[in-house]
Structure formats: structure tokens, C-alpha cells
FIMI-588274 format. One record per residue (C-alpha): residue number from 1; residue in three letters; x, y, z. Coordinates in Angstrom, 2 decimals, padded with zeros to 5 digits, always signed. Example, Ala and Ser with C-alpha at 12.3 -4.5 7.8 and 13.67 -1.06 7.14 Angstrom:
% FIMI-588274
 kolnu mido      xx      yy      zz
     1  ALA +012.30 -004.50 +007.80
     2  SER +013.67 -001.06 +007.14
% end
This chain:
% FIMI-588274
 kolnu mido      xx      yy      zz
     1  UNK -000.88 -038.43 -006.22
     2  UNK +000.41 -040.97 -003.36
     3  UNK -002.60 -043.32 -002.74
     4  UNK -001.05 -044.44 +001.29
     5  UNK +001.46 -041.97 +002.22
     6  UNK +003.70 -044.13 +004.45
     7  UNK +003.24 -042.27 +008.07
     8  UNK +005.86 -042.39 +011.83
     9  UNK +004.98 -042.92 +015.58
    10  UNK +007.50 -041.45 +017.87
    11  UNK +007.77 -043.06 +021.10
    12  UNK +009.83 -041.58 +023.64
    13  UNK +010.59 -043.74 +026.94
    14  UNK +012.16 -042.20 +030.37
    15  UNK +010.53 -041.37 +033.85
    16  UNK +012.96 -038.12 +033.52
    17  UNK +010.70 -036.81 +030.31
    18  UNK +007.57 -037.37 +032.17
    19  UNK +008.69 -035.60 +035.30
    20  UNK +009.18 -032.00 +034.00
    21  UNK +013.00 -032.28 +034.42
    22  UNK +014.05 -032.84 +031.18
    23  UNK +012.35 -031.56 +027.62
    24  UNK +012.16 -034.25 +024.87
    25  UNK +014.18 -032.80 +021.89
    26  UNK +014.36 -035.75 +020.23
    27  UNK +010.64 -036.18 +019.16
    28  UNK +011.05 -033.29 +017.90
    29  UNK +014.53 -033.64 +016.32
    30  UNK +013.67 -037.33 +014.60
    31  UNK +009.86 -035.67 +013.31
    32  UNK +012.13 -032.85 +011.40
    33  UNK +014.28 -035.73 +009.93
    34  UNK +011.77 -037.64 +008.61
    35  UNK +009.46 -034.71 +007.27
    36  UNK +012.89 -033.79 +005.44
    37  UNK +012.75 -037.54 +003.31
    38  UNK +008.70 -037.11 +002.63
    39  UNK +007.79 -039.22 +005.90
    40  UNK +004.91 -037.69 +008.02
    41  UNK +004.52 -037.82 +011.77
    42  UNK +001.39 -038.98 +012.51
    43  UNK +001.30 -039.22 +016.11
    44  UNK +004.27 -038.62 +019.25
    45  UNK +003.74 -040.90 +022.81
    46  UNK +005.89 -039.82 +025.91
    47  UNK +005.97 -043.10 +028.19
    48  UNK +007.10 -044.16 +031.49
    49  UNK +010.10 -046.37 +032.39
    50  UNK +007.83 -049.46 +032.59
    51  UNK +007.52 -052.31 +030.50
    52  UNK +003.55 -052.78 +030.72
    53  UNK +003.53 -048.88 +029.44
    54  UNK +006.49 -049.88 +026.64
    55  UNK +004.15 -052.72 +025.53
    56  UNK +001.04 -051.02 +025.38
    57  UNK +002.71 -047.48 +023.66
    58  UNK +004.10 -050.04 +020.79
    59  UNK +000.60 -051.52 +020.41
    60  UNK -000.39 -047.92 +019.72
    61  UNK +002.00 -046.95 +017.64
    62  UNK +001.24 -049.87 +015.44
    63  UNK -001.98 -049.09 +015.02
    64  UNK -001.56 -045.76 +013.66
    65  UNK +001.56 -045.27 +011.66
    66  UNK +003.74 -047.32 +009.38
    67  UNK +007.20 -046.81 +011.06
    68  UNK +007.54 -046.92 +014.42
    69  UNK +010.71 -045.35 +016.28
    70  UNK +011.21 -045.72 +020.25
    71  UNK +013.87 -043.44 +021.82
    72  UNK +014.84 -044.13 +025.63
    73  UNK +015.34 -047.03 +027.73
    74  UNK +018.33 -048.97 +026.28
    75  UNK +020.90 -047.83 +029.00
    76  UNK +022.45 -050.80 +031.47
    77  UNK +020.37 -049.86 +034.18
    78  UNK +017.16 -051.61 +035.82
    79  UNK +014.91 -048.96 +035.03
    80  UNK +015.63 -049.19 +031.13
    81  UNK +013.31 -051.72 +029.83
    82  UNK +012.57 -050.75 +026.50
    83  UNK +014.85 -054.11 +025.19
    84  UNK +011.83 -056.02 +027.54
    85  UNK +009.35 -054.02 +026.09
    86  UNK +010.22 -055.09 +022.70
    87  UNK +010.95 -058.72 +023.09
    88  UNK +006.93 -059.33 +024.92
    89  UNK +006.05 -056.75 +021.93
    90  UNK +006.99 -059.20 +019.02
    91  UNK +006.78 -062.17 +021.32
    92  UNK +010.20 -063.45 +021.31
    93  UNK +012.68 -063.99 +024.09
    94  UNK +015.55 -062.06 +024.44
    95  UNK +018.85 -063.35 +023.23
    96  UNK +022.78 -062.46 +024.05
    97  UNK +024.25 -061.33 +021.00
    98  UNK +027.98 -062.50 +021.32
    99  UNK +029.40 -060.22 +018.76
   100  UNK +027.57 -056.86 +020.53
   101  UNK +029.11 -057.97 +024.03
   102  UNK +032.97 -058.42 +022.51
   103  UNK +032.24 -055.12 +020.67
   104  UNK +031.25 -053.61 +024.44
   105  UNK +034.24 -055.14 +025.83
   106  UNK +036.39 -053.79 +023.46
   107  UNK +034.44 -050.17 +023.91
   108  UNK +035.68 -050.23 +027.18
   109  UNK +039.08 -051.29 +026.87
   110  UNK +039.67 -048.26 +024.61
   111  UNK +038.58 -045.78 +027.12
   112  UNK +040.73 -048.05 +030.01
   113  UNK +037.65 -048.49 +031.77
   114  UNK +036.31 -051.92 +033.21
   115  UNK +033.14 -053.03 +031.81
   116  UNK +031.03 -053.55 +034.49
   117  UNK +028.56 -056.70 +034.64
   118  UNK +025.46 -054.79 +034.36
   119  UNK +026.91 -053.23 +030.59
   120  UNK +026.55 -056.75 +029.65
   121  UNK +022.43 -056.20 +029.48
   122  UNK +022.97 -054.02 +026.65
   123  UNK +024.74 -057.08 +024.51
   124  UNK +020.44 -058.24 +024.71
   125  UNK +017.92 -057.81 +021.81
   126  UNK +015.09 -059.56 +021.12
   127  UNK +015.23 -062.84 +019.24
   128  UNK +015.25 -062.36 +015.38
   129  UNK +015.56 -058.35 +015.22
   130  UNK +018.38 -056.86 +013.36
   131  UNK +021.30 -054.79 +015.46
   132  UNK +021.31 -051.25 +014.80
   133  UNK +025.10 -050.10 +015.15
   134  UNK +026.03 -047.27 +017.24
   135  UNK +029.52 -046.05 +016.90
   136  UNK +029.27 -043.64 +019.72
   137  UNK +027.94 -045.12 +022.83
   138  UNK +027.23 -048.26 +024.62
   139  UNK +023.84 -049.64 +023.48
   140  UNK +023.16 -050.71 +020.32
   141  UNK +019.75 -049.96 +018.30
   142  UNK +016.81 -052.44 +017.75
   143  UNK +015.32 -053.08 +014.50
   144  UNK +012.75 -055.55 +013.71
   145  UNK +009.41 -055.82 +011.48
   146  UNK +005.97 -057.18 +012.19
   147  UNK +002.62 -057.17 +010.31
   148  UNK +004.76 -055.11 +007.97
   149  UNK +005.09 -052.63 +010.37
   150  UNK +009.09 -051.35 +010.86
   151  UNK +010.32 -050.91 +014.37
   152  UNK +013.70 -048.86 +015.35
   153  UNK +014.60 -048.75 +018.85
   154  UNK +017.39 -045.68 +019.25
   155  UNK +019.41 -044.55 +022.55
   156  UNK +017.84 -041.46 +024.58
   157  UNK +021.37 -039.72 +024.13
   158  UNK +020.39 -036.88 +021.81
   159  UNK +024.52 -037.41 +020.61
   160  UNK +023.82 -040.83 +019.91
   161  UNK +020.48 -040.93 +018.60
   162  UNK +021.32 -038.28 +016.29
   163  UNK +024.10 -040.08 +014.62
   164  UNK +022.41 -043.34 +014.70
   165  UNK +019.27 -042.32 +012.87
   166  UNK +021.53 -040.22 +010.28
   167  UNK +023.64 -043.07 +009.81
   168  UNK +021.50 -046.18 +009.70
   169  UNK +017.82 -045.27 +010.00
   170  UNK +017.25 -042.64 +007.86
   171  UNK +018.79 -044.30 +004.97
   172  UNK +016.23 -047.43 +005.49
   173  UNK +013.14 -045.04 +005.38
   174  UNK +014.44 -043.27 +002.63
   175  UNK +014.24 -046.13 +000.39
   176  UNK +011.07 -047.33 +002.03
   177  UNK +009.44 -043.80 +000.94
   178  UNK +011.10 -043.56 -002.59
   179  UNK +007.72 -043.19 -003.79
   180  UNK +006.30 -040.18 -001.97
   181  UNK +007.42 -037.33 -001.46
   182  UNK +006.60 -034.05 +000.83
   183  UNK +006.81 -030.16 +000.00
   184  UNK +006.17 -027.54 +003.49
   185  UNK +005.74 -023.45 +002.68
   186  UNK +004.94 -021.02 +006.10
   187  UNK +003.02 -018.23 +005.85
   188  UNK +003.77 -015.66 +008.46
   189  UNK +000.76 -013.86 +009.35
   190  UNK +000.33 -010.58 +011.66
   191  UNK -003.03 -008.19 +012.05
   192  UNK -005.46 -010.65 +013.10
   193  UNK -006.80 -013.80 +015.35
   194  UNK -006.08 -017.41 +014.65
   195  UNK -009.96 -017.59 +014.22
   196  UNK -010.48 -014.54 +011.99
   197  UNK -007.73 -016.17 +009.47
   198  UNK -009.94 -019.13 +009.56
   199  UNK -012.87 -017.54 +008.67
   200  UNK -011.42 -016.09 +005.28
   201  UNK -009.83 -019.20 +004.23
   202  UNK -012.42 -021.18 +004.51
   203  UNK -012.30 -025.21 +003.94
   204  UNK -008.55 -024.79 +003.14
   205  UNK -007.79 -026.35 +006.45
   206  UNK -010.09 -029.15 +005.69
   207  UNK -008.09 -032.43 +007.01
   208  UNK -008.81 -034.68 +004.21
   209  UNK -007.20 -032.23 +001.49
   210  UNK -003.73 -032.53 +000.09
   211  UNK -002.34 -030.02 +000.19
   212  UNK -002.85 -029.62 +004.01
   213  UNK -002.83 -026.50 +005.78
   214  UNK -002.08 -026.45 +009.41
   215  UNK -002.62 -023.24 +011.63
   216  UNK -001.03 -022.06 +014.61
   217  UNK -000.77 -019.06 +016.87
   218  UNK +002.44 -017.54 +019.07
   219  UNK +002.41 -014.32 +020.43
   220  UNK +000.44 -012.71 +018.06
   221  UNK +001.88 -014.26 +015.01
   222  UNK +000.01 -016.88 +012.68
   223  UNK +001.72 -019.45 +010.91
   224  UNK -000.09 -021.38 +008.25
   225  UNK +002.30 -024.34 +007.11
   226  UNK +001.20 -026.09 +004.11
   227  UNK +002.37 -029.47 +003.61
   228  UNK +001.64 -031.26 -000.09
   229  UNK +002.32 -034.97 -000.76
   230  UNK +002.88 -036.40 -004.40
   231  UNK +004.91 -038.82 -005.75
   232  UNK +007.86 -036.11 -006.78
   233  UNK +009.13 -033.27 -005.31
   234  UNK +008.54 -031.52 -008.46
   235  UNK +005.04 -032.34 -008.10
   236  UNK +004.68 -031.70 -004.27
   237  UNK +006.45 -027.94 -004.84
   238  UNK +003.57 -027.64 -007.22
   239  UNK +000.73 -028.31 -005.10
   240  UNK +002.28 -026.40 -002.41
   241  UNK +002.92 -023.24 -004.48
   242  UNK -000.30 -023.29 -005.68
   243  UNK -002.06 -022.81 -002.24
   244  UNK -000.05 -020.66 -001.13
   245  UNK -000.55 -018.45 -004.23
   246  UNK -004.73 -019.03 -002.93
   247  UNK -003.67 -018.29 +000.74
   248  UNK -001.75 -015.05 -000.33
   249  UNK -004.71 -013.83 -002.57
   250  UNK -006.57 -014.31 +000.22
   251  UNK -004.66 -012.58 +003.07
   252  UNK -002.97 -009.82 +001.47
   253  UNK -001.32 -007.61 +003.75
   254  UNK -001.98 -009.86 +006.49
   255  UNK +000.80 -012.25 +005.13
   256  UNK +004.50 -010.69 +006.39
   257  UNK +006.73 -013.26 +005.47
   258  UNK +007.86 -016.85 +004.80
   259  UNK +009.65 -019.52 +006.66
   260  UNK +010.84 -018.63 +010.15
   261  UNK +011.03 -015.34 +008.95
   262  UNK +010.53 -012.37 +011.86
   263  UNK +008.08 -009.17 +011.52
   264  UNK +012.15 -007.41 +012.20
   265  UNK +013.37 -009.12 +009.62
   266  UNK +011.00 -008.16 +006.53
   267  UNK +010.89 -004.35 +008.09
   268  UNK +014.47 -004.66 +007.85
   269  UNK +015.41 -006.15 +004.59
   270  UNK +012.78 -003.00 +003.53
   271  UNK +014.40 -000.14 +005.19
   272  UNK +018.16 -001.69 +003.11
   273  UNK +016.24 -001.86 -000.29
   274  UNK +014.74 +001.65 +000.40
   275  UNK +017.86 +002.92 +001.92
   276  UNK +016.09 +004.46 +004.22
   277  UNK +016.57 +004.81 +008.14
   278  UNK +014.86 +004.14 +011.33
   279  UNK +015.02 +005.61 +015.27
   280  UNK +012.31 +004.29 +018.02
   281  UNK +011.83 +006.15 +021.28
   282  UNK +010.16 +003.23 +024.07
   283  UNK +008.57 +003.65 +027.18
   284  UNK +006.48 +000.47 +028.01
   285  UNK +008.58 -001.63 +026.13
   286  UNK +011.74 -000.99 +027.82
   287  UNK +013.82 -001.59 +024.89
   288  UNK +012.38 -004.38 +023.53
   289  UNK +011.42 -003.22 +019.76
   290  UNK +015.64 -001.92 +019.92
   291  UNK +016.06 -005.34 +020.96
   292  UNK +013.97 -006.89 +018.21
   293  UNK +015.44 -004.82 +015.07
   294  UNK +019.00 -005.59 +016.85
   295  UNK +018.91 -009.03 +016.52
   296  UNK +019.05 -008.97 +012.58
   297  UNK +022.72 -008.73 +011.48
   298  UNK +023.48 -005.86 +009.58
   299  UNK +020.44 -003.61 +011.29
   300  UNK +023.47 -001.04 +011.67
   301  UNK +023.11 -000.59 +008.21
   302  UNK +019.38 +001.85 +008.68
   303  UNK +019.17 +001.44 +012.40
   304  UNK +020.47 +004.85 +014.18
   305  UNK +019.40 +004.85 +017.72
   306  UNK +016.52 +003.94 +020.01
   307  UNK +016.04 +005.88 +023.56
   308  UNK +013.87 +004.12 +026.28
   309  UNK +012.03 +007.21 +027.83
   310  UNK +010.88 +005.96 +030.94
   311  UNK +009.94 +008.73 +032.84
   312  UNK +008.06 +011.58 +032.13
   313  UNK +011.13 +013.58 +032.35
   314  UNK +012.76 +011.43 +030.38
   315  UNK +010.12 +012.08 +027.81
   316  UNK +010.48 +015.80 +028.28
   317  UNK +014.10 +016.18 +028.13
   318  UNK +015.41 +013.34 +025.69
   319  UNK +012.27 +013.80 +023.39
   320  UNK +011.31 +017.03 +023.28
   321  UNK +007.84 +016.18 +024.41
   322  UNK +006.16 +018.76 +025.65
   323  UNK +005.12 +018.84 +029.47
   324  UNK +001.71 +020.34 +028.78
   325  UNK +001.00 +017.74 +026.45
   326  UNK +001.75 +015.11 +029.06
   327  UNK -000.37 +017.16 +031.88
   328  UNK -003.43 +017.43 +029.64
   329  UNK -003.29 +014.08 +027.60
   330  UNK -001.02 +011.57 +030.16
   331  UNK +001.71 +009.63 +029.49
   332  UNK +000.05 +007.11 +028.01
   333  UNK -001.96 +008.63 +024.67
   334  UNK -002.16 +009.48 +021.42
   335  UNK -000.82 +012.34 +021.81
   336  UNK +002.45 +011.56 +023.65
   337  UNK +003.28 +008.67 +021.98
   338  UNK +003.20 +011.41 +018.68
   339  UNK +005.22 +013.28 +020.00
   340  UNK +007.61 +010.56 +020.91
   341  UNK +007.75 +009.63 +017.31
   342  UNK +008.68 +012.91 +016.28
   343  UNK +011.03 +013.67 +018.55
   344  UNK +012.87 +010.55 +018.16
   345  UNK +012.80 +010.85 +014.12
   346  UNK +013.87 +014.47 +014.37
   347  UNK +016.73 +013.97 +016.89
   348  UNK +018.25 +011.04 +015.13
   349  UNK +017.13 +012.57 +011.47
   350  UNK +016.22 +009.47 +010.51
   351  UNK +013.38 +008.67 +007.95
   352  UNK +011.32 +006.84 +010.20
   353  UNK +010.90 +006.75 +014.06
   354  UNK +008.60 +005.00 +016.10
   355  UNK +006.86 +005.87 +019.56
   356  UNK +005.53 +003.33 +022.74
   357  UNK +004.00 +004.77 +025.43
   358  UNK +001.47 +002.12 +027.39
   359  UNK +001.06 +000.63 +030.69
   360  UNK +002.35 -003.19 +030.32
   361  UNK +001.42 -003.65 +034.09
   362  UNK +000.61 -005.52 +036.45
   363  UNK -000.34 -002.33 +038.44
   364  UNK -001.18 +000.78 +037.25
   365  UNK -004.51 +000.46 +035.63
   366  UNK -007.73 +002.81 +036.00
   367  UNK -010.97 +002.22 +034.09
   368  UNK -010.25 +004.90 +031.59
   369  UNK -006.77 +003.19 +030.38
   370  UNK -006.64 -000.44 +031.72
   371  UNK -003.44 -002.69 +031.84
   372  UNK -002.50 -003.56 +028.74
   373  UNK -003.13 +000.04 +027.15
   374  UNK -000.55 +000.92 +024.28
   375  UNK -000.42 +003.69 +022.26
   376  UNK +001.99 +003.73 +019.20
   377  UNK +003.20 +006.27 +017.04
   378  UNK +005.12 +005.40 +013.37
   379  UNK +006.41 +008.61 +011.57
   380  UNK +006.86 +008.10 +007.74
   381  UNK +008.78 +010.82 +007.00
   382  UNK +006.29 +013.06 +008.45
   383  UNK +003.45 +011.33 +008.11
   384  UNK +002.40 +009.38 +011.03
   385  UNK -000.10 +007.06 +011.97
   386  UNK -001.63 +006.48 +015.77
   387  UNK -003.61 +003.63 +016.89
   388  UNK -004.47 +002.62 +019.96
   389  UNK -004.54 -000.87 +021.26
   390  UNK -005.32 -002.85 +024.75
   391  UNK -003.06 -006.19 +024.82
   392  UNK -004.78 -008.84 +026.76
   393  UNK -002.72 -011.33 +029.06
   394  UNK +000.61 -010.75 +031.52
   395  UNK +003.87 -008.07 +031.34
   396  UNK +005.90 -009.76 +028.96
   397  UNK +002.93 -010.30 +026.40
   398  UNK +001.97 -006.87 +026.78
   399  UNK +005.32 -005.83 +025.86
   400  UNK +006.00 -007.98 +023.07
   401  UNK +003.16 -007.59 +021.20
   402  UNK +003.60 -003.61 +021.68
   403  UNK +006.67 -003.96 +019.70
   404  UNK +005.40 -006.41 +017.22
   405  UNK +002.95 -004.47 +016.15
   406  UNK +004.69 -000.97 +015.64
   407  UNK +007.15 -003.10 +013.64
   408  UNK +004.02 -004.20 +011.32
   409  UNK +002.54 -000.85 +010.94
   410  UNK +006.03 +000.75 +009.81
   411  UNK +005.64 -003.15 +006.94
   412  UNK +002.35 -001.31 +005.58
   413  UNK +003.91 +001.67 +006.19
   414  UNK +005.91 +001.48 +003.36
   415  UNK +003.25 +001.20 +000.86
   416  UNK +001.92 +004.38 +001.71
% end
């Protein structure tokens, strides 16, 4: 077992991120790397073009992690201070590196541009740090130690940053985390709440346990990740496999898949082993669940054809449905969304078919079937199961979810 798992602060620097105009990718870019050579993100900052903020953000950082790497800030410009930042960080002065401001001169001569005065900022790094190289761009990277704390200082340029922290950074950190090691399972989860899943794993998501099990919810889907730190990867895919062998005792059914694996996916790469085939007939959905079985290459292979039945006509004549049915029942029931299913598995003579009927809204609510009302409709083969949900939230969750979970109860389906 690791006894201190060596641990990363990400700072990223730039008035641009903190505006709304621009999405940092590279926190999230450099926090991939690193979990990739056993290195942990402890904590992310997202700072201001100032070099007070720089200062203070480094402070931070230094408190809580082990490796420290700034992004941002290193351009030619006034507002790029993050050079400043480190120098009053460390407390050294900055110095002119002659060798970085021939190799900018000679950057520019390539491209048969003049080098401008203000270019000549970059040739700057605080007294005593080490140069980090970049090969694709004007500013070079910053690295320097203190309290036995490592500090890199990368462009903003994803292009740059990128290459720079494959080519020089990573390498370092590598070395400096020979002796740990990280191993990261998902669990996709569908059928119940964030807080339910929880509840029946009980102190698995304690924070002081190793492995760790992290939780979190998107549009209906749960994703437990489990991360396990050893001293080998041998011994982290150990510790990982064996919680995840506890979480999937656990969960049964509820657990769909693994990775970044989709609910369209699994159902999928079930309906190719089974050789079996599959028609949906949508109303509330618009197209969606088509949509979402479309996406996986080689759905041709058991997909047939969906119809979007918008209209009660539509229903009538493309379906089959019968008009009493929707005069007695509405649109949006049970009964219709049956008879959707049927239709749309007898008219494609496929082995499965699936019905939506709901109201997705905004409008169109009454107290007897609110906004958010779905009823779906999965024929087995000529068995067929109904339920009847209400999807909280806006349009597009409505929808979603809809589709999501008809593609789960066709999963269980299966096992019947």
C-alpha cells in the first residue's frame, strides 16, 4: 500500500476563463494525463490575470498537493503575469535568459516575421528555475522546486501545452511517482437516484478508504468510478476489481455497463449476440431513442426502422392504433403507447419494438397527466411491459430520459 500518494494542483490563469467566454480544457486535459501515470488531482484553481491572485493561487496550491502545474499567462502581453507571479512566489528576481531570446529570434526569422520588442518578455524566468522547452510556440515553460514542492508553469495554448507536458513534464512526474501507482473502473448505473445507490452501498464511499469510490449523476445515469492506489498496477487492478465485484453484488441489475459505455450501446451489443431485431414508434421523443440506437456503428445490423408518430393521425394511420382507443384512453396512456409497440413490432416484423407516447412540455399539462408524463411500451416478442413514469425538470430532460429508460427496460428485457 502507498503510505503518501504524491497528489497535483492545477492552476489555470486568464481573465478569458473567468469571463464565461472560453471553457478551460486544459484542467481537464492535464488531470487525465496525470491520473494516466498514478498521479491524483487533488484540487483545480481558475485565477485572474493578476499577479496578487497568481501569488496567492500558488500559495494554495502548495499547501495542498505535491506538484503544482500553472497553465496561462506566459504570452508577451501586459496582462500575462504568471512569469511575475512566479518570481515574488519563490522570491527571486526575474532574469533574461540569453539563450531563450536568440532561440525567439531565430523563431521568428523562420516564419519571416520581425520579432517585436514586447516577444522579448517571454526570454524572462525567474532566477534559478529550470527552462521548460517548447518546440511549438513562443514562450517557454517554468520549472522550479521549493519546500520540495515541484512547480511547472505551461502556455494556455491547448497545442502547446499539450505537447509540452507530453514531452517534458510528464516524463519528470513519471519518475517522481515510480512508486505508486493508480487503477479507475466505472460503473454505469440506470433505475435509481444518486441517493438511493448510496443507501445500498453503504460506507463504500467513505473518503478515507482505498479503494475510493466517487459518485456522480447525469441525466439519469450514475457513475460510480473507483479509483485504487498501490504500489503496482498489478496490485491497484486488484483492489479495484475487488470492489467492483462488492459494488456489482450489490447493484445487480442496476449496473448497465462499464467505462463510458451508453444504455444504446449494451442494448445493442445484446440484440447482435441474440440476433435479434428492434423497431421503436416515438411520439414525445421526436426521434430521439432512433437517434440514440443510431449513433452506435453497426446498429443497421438489428435496427429496422423507427416512425415518429406525432399526431394522433399519425398514430392511427402509420401504427395501426386504433382511434377508439385514443378517444377513450388519450394519447398519452398505457394503452396507446401498447398499441404503439405493437404496431411498430408488427409492421417492421421485428422481434422487439418499443412505444413513447408522453407530454415532454412546457404546455400541455392538466392535473390528471402533468408535464413530464411518459408512458412506454417494450414488446418482447409479444410480451410487453407498460410503466408509467412523470420526468421532473425542462423539454429536453423530459425527452431524454423517456428514451433512456425504454432502452433499459428492453436491457432487463432480455432476461425475461
Amino acid at each position: 500500500m502507498v503510505d503518501r500518494v504524491k497528489q497535483a494542483c492545477i492552476v489555470s490563469v486568464g481573465n478569458e476563463l473567468l469571463s464565461g467566454h472560453t471553457v478551460d480544457t486544459n484542467a481537464a486535459y492535464i488531470a487525465r494525463q496525470l491520473r494516466s501515470i498514478g498521479i491524483p488531482t487533488i484540487s483545480s484553481h481558475m485565477v485572474a490575470d493578476l499577479q496578487s491572485t497568481i501569488v496567492q493561487a500558488l500559495r494554495l496550491a502548495a499547501e495542498e498537493a505535491d506538484i503544482v502545474i500553472v497553465t496561462g499567462g506566459l504570452g508577451p502581453t501586459d496582462d500575462d503575469l504568471t512569469r511575475e507571479g512566479f518570481s515574488e512566489f519563490l522570491g527571486v528576481e526575474l532574469e533574461l535568459r540569453e539563450d531563450l531570446l536568440v532561440r525567439l529570434g531565430e523563431y521568428f526569422q523562420r516564419r519571416g516575421v520581425p520579432m517585436v520588442r514586447k516577444n522579448a518578455l517571454q526570454a524572462r524566468i525567474p532566477k534559478g528555475a529550470q527552462v521548460v522547452p517548447n518546440e511549438w510556440g513562443t514562450a517557454p515553460g517554468i520549472l522550479a522546486e521549493k519546500d520540495g514542492k515541484v512547480f511547472f508553469a505551461l502556455p494556455g495554448v491547448p497545442r502547446e501545452m499539450e505537447r509540452m507536458l507530453a514531452a517534458s513534464v510528464l516524463p519528470r512526474l513519471r519518475a517522481m511517482a515510480s512508486s505508486q501507482a493508480m487503477a479507475v473502473r466505472k460503473l454505469k448505473c440506470f433505475g435509481a437516484g444518486e441517493s438511493a445507490i448510496a443507501e445500498m452501498i453503504g460506507d463504500a464511499m467513505d473518503r478515507d478508504r482505498n479503494p475510493l469510490v466517487n459518485c456522480t449523476a447525469h441525466m439519469g445515469v450514475i457513475t460510480l468510478e473507483i479509483v485504487a492506489t498501490s504500489q503496482t498496477v498489478a496490485e491497484a487492478e486488484r483492489l479495484a476489481q475487488g470492489q467492483e465485484a462488492a459494488l456489482r453484488e450489490i447493484l445487480g441489475l442496476l449496473v448497465y455497463g462499464v467505462g463510458e459505455e451508453t444504455l444504446a450501446e449494451v442494448v445493442g451489443r445484446q440484440l447482435q449476440r441474440l440476433g435479434k431485431t428492434l423497431a421503436v414508434a416515438e411520439s414525445c421523443t421526436g426521434g430521439l431513442l432512433a437517434k440514440l440506437i443510431t449513433d452506435i456503428p453497426g446498429a443497421s445490423g438489428y435496427f429496422t426502422r423507427g416512425w415518429v408518430t406525432y399526431s394522433n393521425q399519425a398514430k392511427v394511420e402509420e401504427l395501426g392504433v386504433p382511434r377508439e382507443l385514443i378517444e377513450r384512453y388519450g394519447a398519452v396512456s398505457e394503452s396507446v403507447a401498447e398499441a404503439m409497440a405493437r404496431g411498430a413490432r408488427r409492421k417492421a416484423r421485428a422481434d422487439f419494438a418499443i412505444g413513447i407516447t408522453g407530454i415532454a412540455g412546457p404546455d400541455g399539462g392538466t392535473d390528471e397527466k402533468p408535464v413530464g408524463l411518459v408512458c412506454i411500451c417494450v414488446d418482447v416478442e409479444g410480451q410487453v411491459e407498460v410503466v408509467r413514469e412523470v420526468f421532473p425538470w425542462e423539454r429536453s430532460f423530459v425527452r431524454l430520459r423517456a428514451a433512456q429508460t425504454a432502452l433499459e427496460m428492453l436491457r432487463r428485457g432480455f432476461s425475461r
